[in-house]
C-alpha positions in Angstrom: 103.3 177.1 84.3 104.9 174.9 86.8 108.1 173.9 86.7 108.7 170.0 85.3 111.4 168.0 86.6 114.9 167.9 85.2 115.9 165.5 82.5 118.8 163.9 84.7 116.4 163.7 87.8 113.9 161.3 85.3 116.1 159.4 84.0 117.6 158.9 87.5 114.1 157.2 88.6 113.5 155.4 85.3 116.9 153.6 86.0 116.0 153.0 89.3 112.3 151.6 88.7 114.3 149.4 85.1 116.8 148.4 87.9 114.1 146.8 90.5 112.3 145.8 87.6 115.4 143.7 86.9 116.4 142.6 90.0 112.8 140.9 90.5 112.0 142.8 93.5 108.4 141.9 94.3 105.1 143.2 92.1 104.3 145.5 95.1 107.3 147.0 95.7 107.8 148.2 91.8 104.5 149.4 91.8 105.0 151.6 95.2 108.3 152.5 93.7 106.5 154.1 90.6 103.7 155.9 92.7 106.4 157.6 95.0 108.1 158.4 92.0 105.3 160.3 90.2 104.4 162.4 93.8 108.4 163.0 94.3 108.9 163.9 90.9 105.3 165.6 90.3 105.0 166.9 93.3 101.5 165.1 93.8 99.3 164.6 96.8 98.9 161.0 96.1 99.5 157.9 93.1 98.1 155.0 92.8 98.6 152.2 90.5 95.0 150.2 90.1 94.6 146.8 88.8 91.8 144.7 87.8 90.7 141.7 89.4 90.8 138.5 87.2 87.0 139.0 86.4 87.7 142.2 85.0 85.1 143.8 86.8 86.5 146.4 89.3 90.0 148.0 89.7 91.7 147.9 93.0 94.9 149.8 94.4 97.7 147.4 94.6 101.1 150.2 94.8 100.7 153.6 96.1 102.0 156.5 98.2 100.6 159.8 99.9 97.5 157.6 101.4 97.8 155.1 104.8 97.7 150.9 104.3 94.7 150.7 106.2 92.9 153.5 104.4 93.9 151.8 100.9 93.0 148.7 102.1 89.3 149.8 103.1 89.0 151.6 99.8 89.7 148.7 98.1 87.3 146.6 100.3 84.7 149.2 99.8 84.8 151.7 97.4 86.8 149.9 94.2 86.6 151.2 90.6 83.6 149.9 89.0 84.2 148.6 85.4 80.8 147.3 85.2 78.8 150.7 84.9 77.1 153.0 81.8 79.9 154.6 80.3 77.9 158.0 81.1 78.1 157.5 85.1 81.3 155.6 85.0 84.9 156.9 87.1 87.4 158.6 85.0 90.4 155.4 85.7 87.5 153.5 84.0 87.1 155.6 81.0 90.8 155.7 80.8 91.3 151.6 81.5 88.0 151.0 78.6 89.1 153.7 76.0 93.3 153.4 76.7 93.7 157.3 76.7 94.5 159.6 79.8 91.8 161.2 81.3 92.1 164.3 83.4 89.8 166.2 85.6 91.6 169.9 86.7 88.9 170.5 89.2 86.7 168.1 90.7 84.4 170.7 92.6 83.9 172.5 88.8 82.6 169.2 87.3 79.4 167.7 88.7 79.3 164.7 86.7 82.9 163.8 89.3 80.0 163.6 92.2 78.5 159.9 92.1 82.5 158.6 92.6 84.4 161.4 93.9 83.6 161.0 97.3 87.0 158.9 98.5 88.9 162.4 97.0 86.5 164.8 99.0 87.4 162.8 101.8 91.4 163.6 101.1 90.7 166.8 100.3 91.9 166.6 96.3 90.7 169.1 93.5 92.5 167.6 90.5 93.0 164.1 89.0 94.6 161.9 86.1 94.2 158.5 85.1 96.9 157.1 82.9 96.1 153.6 81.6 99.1 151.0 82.1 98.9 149.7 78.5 100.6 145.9 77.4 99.5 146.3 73.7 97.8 148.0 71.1 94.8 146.3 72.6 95.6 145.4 75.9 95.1 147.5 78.9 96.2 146.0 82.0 95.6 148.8 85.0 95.9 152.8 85.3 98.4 155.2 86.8 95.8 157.6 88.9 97.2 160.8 90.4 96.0 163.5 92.6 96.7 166.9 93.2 95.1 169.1 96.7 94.4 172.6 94.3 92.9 172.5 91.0 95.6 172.2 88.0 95.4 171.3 84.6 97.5 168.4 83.3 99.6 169.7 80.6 101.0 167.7 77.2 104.4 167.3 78.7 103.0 166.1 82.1 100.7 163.3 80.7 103.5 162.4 78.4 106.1 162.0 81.6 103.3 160.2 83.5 102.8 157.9 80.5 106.2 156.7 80.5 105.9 155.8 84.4 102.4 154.2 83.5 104.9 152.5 80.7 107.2 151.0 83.6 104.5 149.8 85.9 103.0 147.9 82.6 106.3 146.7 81.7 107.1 145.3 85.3 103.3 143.8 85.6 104.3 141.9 81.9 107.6 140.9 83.4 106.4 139.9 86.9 104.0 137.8 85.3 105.9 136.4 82.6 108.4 135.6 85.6 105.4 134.0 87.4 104.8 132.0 84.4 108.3 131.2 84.1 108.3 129.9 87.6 105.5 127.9 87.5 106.7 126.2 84.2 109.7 125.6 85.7 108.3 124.0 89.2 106.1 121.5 86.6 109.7 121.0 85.0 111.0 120.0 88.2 108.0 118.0 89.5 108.1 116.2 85.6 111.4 115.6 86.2 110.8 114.1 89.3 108.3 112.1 87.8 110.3 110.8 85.1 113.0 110.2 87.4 110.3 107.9 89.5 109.2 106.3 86.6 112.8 105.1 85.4 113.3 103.8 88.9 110.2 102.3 88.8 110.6 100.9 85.3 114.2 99.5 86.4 112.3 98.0 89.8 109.8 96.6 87.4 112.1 94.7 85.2 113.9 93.2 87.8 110.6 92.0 89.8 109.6 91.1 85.9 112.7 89.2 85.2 112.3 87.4 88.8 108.7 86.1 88.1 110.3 85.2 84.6 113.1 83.3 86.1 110.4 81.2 88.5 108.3 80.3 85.8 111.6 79.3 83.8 112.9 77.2 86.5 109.5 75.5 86.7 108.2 76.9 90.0 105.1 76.7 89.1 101.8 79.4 90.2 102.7 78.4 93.7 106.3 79.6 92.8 104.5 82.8 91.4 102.4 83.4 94.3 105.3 82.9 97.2 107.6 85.5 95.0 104.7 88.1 95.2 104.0 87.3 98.7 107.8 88.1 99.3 107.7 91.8 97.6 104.5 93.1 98.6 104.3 91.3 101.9 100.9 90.3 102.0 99.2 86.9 101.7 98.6 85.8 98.2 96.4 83.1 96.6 95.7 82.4 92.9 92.7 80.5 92.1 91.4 79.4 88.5 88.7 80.2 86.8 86.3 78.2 88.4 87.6 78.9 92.2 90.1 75.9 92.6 93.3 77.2 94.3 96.2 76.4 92.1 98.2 78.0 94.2 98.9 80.2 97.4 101.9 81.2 99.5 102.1 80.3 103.1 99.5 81.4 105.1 96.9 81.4 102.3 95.9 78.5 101.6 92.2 79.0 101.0 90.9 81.2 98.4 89.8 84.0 101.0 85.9 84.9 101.1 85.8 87.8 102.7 87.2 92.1 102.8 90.3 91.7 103.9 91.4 90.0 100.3 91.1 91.7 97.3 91.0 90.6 93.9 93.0 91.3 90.8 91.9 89.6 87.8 94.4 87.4 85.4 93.4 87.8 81.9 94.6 85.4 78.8 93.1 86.6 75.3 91.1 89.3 77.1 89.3 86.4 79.4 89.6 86.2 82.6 91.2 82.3 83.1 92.6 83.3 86.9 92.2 85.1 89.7 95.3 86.7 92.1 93.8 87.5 95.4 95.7 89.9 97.5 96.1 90.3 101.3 94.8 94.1 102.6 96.6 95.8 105.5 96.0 99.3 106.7 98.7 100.7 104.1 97.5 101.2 100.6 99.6 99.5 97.7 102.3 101.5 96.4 103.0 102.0 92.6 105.6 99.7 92.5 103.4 96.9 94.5 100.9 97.4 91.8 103.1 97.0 89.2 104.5 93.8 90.7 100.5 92.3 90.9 100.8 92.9 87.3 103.7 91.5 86.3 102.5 88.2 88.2 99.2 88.3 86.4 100.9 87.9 83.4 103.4 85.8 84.1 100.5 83.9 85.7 98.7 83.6 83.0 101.2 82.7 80.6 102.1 80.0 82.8 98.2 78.5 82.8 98.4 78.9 79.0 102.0 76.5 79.0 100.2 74.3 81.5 97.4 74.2 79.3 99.6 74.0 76.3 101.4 70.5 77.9 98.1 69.2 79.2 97.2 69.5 75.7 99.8 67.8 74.0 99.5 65.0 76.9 95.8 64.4 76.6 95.9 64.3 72.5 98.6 61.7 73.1 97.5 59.3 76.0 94.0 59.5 74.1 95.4 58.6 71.3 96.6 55.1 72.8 93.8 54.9 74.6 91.6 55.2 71.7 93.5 52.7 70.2 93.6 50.2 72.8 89.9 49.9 73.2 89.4 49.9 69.9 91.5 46.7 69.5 92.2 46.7 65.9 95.1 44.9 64.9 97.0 47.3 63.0 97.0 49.7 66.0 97.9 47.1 68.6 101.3 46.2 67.0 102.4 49.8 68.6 100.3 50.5 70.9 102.9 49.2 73.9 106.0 50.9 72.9 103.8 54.5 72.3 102.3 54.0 75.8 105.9 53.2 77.0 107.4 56.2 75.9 104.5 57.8 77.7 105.5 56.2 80.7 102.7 53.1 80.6 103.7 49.6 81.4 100.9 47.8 79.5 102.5 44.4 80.1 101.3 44.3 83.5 97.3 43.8 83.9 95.4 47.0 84.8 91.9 48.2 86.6 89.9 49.8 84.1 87.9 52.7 85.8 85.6 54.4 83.5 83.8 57.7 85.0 80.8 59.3 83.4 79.9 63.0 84.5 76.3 64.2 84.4 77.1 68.3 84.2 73.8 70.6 85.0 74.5 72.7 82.0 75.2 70.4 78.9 77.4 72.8 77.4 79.8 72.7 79.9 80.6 69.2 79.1 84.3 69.9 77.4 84.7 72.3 80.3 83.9 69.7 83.2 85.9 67.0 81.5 88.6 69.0 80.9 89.0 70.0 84.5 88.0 66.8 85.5 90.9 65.1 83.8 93.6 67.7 85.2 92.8 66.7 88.8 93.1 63.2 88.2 96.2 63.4 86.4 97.5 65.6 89.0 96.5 62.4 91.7 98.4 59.8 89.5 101.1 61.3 87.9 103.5 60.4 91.5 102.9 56.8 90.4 105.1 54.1 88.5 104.7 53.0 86.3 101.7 55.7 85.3 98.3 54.6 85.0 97.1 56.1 81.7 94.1 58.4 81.9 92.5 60.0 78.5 89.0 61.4 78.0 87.4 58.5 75.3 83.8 59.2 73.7 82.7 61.7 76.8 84.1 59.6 79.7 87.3 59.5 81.3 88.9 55.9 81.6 91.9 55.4 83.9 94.3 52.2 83.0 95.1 51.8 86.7 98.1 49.3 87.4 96.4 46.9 89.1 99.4 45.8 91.7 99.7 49.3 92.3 96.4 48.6 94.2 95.9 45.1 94.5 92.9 44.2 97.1 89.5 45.2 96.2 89.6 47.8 99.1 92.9 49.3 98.0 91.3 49.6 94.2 87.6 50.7 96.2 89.5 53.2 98.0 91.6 54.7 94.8 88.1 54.2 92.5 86.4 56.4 94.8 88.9 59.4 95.1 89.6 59.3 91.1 85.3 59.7 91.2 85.3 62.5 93.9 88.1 64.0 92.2 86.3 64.2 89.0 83.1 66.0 90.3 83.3 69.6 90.2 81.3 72.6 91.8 82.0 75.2 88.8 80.7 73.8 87.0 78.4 71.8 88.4 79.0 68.0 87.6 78.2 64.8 89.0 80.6 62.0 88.8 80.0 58.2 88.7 82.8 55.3 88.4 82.3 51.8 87.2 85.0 49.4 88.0 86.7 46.2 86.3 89.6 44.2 86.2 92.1 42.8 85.9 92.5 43.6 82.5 95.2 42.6 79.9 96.3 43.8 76.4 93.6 41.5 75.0 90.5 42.4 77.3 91.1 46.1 77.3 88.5 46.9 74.6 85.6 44.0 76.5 86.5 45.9 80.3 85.7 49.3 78.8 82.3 48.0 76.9 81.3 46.3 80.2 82.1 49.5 82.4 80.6 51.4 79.9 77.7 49.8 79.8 77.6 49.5 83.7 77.4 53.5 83.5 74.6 53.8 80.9 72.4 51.3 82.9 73.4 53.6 85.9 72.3 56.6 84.5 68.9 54.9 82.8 68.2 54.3 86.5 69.0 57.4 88.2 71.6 56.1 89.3 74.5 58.6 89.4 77.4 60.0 92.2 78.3 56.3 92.9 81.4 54.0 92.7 80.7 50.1 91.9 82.5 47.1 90.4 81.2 45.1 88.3 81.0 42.4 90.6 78.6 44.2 92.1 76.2 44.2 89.9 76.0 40.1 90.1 74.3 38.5 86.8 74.1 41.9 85.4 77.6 42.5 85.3 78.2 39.3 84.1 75.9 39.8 81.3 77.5 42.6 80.6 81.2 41.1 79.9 79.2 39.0 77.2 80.5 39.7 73.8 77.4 38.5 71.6 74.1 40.6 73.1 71.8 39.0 69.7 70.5 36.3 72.6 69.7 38.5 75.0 68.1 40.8 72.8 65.7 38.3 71.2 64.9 37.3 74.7 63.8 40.6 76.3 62.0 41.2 72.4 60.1 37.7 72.9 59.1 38.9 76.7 58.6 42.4 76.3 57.6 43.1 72.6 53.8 43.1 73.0 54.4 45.6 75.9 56.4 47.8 74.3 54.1 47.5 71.3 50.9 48.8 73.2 52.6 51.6 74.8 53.9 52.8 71.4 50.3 52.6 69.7 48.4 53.5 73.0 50.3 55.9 74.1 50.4 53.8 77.7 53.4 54.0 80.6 53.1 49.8 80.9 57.4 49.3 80.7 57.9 52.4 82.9 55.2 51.2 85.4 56.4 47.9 85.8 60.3 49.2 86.1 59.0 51.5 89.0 56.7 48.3 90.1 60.1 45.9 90.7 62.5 48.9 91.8 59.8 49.1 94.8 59.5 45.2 96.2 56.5 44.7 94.0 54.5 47.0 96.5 51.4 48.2 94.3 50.9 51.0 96.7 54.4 52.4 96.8 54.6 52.1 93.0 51.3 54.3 93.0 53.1 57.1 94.9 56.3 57.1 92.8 54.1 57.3 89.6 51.5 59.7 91.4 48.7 57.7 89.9 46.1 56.2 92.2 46.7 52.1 93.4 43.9 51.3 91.6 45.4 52.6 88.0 48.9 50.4 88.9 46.2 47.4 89.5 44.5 47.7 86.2 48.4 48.4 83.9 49.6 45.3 85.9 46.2 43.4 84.7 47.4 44.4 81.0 50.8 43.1 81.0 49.3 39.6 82.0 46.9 39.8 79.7 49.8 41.0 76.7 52.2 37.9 78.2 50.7 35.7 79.4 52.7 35.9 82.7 51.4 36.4 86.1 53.4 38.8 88.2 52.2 37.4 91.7 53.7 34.1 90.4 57.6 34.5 91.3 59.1 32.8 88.2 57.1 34.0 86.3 57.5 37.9 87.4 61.3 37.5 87.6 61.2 36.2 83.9 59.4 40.0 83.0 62.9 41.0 85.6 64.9 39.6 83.2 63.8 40.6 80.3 63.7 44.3 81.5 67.5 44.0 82.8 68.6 42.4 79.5 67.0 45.3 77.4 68.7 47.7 79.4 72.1 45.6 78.6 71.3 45.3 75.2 70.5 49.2 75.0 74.1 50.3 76.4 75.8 48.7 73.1 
């Protein structure tokens, strides 16, 4: 029996192998520390310390002494331990790394079942072997111990139990190395969340301040323009803020345009989760850093609660100045008696005569009707509000009317000139509406309520006739607008009745076009042929309709009193119809 080490000379290397363990010394080195200790100590040929790879499918030398680095290395590329195979066929290190027992072989050439995976220990030259399993817990084996000897030997109680407490120390320093591995990496995502959090409180701080700036601007009544130059400042790119509908409402310098093209982006400004702005951004090569982002969100909202205050005002405005509007036109004489002093804490002088200019819209999309008034009625306070004392503008029964001091414009060209931008300014693209303006005035405290009806009727008539994107005065409608300042239409409607009932009355029971044809017949110079063309009837059907009307009046339209008494009558029932 061969002689085992002495007691002090294993305890020596255990302290040795706890002391490197300790010390951290790295994975490899432990686990060639523990091989050279089992062939110093053993007196064997060659140790190894296998491992499995994460798939657990093969076992690989990773510490080892008696073999070369390059030989190990090709082993391992070539020839690993199989943990894959039929337990029958399979290596003894994986019986030993499956079952968690040692396994011994005390001569290889004596056991033929060693031949299918004994060839890398016929190369060496070895005769015996032992395959200690390196075991974490009762259920967990984590690699073997394998050791070799040249001459054939059997492993003895003693041995196996000396060689398990080595196998013991490689496990424990794998279980430390990677709990030490896991320490690390917790740590180093410690450090890197600390980091983080460190960023974000700078970031936070950064975004209070930018926060309490855009704050301060909107407090200090700088407006979106105010917004947009701040931004501008601390992100140093171009900005421009549009509405919802693509008006700028404002832009810092260099951006005055919304932008149509890639080099602007856009960040959406939401209010109630709808989108009532848009912030469009300047792009340069550099992408936006976290705290640029943050300050594009800190102006959207900021932004948008500044559209909902301006909203908000508006608001309060409109209610008001339509509320003496409404009153003034109404002319009842319980709401005249304060109808000056309201308007003159609104700002209104309506002592001095005014220009009444009423504007109709004709929107493409009905619903949008509160929308393009709305809008409408911003841009043309925006126009007048410089001026004092201030006209009064107020949205009355789906028109806008403007109270427009008249010496503020006193020639008809100077009120043509302001009548016409008020109109253009009331159009809009999105939505799409059409504006038209009738014009009247002077007006006084007394005529308020007969300018409006006349302009109001001056738009109707318009719009019966196709008539709409236009600015006109009254006086330019000649006898119409004069008719149309008359108070009392009774007259005028038993006139047009008297001319035009028995034509009216066959195309109700007939189902005939004779009042349309004979509107298109006078709108085009009492040409039969053009009338054809508009009505895209043949000549000889306008011939025979023209036939019927002097045959239902009596009057002959090739006679010229007679055919501009059927004029008459068709422009008094349109006046009579706008009341």
């Amino acid at each position: 029996m061969e002689k085992q080490p002495e007691l002090g000379q294993w305890l020596d290397a255990v302290r040795t192998i706890t002391q490197t363990v300790a010390t951290a010394q790295p994975l490899p080195d432990v686990l060639d520390l523990i091989a050279e200790t089992a062939v110093r100590l053993m007196e064997y040929d060659f140790c190894g310390v296998l491992l499995p790879d994460p798939a657990r499918k093969k076992l690989t030398i990773k510490g080892w002494s008696g073999l070369s680095s390059e030989y190990v290395a090709n082993i391992n590329a070539d020839r690993p331990v199989r943990l894959d195979q039929d337990p029958f066929f399979e290596a003894p290190s994986s019986t030993a790394f499956r079952e968690g027992r040692a396994v011994s072989i005390s001569d290889i050439a004596a056991a033929p079942q060693f031949a299918p995976w004994g060839g890398v220990a016929r190369e060496q030259g070895y005769r015996s072997m032992i395959s200690v399993p390196l075991i974490e817990s009762a259920t967990s084996v984590i690699g073997t111990l394998n050791c070799y000897r040249a001459g054939a030997h059997s492993f003895s109680g003693p041995e196996i139990r000396l060689l398990t407490m080595l196998a013991d120390q490689a496990a424990i320093a794998l279980t430390t190395a990677r709990l030490r591995d896991s320490e690390a990496r917790r740590i180093n995502e410690l450090e890197i969340l600390n980091h983080e959090l460190h960023e974000q409180r700078d970031l936070l701080e950064k975004s209070e301040e930018i926060h309490h700036k855009f704050t301060e601007i909107a407090l200090r009544g700088g407006g979106i323009s105010g917004i947009a130059t701040a931004l501008s400042i601390l992100i140093s790119r171009p900005i421009s803020i549009e509405d919802a509908h693509g008006t700028t409402i404002g832009h810092s310098a260099g951006a005055s345009d919304v932008p149509q093209t890639d080099s602007y982006r856009m960040h959406p400004v939401l209010l109630s989760e709808s989108e009532v702005a848009k912030i469009w951004v300047g792009e340069r090569e550099a992408s936006l850093t976290p705290l640029e982002k943050r300050a594009i969100e800190h102006a959207s909202v900021v932004t948008s609660l500044e559209i909902l205050r301006i909203r908000t005002a508006d608001e309060v405005q409109w209610r008001l100045h339509g509320a003496v509007l409404n009153d003034l036109l109404s002319g009842e004489a319980s709401a005249m008696s304060t109808v000056v002093e309201r308007a003159q804490r609104l700002g209104h002088d309506l002592s001095v005569p005014h220009t009444i200019i009423a504007i109709s819209l004709t929107p493409t999309a009905p619903a949008e009707m509160n929308t393009s008034l709305q809008q409408a009625l911003r841009r043309i306070s925006s126009f007048i509000r410089e001026r004092t004392p201030l006209p009064l503008a107020a949205v009355h029964h789906d028109r806008i009317v403007i109270l427009f001091p008249t010496f503020l414009a006193p020639t008809p060209n100077d009120i043509s000139q302001v009548s016409e931008r008020i109109r253009t300014l009331a159009g809009s693209i999105r939505p799409r509406a059409v504006a038209t303006a009738a014009v009247t005035g002077p007006c006084t405290l007394e005529s308020y309520a007969k300018g409006y009806r006349s302009t109001a009727g001056a738009l109707d008539m318009l719009a019966m006739a196709g008539g709409v994107g236009t600015t006109l005065s009254l006086d330019d409608l000649g006898l119409v607008g004069l008719l149309l300042q008359l108070d009392d239409t009774d007259q005028l409607s038993r006139y047009a009745d008297r001319t035009l009932g028995p034509i009216r009355s066959h195309d109700e029971s007939r189902g005939t076009n004779l009042i349309e044809t004979l509107r298109t017949y006078f709108a085009h110079d009492l040409d039969a042929g053009k009338t054809a063309r508009a009505l895209h009837v043949h000549p000889n059907t306008v011939a025979q309709r023209l036939r019927r009307v002097r045959a239902l009046t009596g009057l002959d339209l090739n006679h010229p009193p007679q055919s501009m008494e059927i004029a008459v009558a068709l422009t008094l029932n349109d006046i009579v119809q706008t009341r």
